[in-house]
C-alpha positions as CSV (number, residue, x, y, z in Angstrom):
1,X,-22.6,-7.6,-37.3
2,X,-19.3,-5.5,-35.6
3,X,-18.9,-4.3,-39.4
4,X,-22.6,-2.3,-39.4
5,X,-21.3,-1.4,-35.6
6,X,-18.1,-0.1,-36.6
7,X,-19.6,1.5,-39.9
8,X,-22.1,3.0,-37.5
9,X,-19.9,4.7,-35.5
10,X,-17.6,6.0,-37.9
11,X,-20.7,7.9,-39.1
12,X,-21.9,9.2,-36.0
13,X,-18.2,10.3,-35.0
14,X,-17.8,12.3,-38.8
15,X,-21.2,13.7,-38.0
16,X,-20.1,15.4,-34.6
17,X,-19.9,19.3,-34.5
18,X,-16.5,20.0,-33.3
19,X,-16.4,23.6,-31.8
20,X,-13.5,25.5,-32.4
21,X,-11.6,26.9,-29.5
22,X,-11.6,30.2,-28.5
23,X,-8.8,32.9,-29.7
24,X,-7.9,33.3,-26.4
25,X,-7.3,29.9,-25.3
26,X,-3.3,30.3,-25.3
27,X,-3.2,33.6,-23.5
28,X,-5.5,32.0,-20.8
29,X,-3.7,28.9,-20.5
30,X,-0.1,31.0,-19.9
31,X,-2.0,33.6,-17.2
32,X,-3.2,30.7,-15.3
33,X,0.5,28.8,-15.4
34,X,1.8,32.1,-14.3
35,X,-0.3,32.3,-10.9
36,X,0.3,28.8,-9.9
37,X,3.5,28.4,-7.8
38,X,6.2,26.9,-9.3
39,X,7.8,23.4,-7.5
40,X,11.2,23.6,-6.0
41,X,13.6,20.7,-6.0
42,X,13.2,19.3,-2.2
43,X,16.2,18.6,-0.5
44,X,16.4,14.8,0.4
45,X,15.8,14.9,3.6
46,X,12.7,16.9,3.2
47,X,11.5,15.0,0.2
48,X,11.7,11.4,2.3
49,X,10.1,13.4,5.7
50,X,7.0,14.1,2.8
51,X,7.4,10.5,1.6
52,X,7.0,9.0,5.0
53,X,4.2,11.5,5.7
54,X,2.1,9.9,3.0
55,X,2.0,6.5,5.0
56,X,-0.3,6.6,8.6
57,X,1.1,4.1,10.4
58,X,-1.1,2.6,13.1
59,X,0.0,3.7,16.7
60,X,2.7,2.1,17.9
61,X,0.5,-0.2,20.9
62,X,-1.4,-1.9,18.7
63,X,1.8,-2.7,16.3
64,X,3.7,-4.0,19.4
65,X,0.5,-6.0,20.8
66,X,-0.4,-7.2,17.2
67,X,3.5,-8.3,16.8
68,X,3.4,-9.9,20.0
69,X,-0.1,-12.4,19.5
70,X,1.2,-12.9,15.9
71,X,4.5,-14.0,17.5
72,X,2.4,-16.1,20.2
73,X,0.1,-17.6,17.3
74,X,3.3,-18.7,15.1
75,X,4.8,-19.9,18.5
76,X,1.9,-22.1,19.5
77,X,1.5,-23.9,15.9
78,X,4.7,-25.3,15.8
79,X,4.5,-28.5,16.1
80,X,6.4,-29.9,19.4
81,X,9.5,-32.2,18.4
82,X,10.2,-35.2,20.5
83,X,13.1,-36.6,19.1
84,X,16.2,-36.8,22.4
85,X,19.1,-35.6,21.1
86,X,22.4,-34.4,22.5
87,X,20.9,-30.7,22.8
88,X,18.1,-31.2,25.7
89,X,18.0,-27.4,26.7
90,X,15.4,-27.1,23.4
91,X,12.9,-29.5,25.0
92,X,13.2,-28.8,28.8
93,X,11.6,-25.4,27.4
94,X,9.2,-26.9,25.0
95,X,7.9,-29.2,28.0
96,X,7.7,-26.2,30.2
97,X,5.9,-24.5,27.8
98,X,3.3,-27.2,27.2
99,X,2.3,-28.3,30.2
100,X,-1.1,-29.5,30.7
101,X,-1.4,-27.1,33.5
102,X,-4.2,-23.9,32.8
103,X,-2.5,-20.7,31.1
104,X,-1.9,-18.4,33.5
């Protein structure tokens, strides 16, 4: 079945018209390179200012308040260690921090 397919499109592609191009085609190419400026080479301090001009960053408010609940959020799901060790500075915070007193 994919051999009459293929066959079938081998015909219709050597039946095709293909139109010659024009005489002019080279000169018109060449006239048109001409009028289109040419690229420098960008110093690199120019060429990263147009790099980081290409990313739109959010403003900076909502990138400090989303770093701050995602900081919040990681700092609330980790889970509370009771073990007493030597080192009780670690849970006198944790305990003052999870108090079953309201947020504020």
């Amino acid at each position: 079945m994919t051999d009459k397919r293929d066959e079938k499109l081998d015909g219709l592609l050597r039946s095709r018209s293909i139109e010659a191009a024009s005489p002019d085609l080279a000169q018109r190419v060449i006239l048109k390179a001409q009028q289109l400026p040419q690229s420098n080479s960008l110093p690199l301090w120019q060429w990263l200012r147009d790099l980081f001009a290409e990313f739109h960053l959010p403003k900076p408010a909502y990138v400090l308040a989303s770093a701050l609940v995602m900081g919040m959020v990681i700092g609330f799901s980790v889970p509370q260690e009771t073990s007493q060790g030597e080192d009780d500075s670690g849970a006198i915070i944790q305990t003052f921090l999870s108090g079953d007193e309201a947020l504020l």
